[in-house]
Every structure is written in C-alpha cells, then in structure tokens.
C-alpha positions in Angstrom: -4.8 -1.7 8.9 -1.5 -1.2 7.8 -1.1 -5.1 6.4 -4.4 -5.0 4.6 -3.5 -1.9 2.4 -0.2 -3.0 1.9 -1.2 -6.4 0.3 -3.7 -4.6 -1.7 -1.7 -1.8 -3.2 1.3 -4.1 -3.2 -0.9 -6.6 -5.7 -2.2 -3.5 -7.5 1.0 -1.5 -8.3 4.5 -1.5 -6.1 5.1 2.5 -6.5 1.3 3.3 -5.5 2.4 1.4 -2.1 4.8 4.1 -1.5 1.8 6.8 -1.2 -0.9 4.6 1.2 2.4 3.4 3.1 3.6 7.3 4.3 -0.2 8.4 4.3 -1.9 5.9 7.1 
C-alpha cells in the first residue's frame, strides 16, 4: 500500500509525502 499513498500524496503535496511515508 505503500505505492498507492505515495502517488497520491506525492500528486497532492511533496512535503505531506514525508509524514504518510514514515507513518505506514
């Protein structure tokens, strides 16, 4: 699940990806 909230965050806003990245 890793690849879907990256893509989504990652389109949404590059610092937020930080926080879902760490916090899986």
């Amino acid at each position: 699940m890793g690849l879907v909230s990256l893509s989504i965050f990652t389109s949404s806003s590059k610092t937020r990806l930080y926080i879902p990245t760490h916090n899986e």
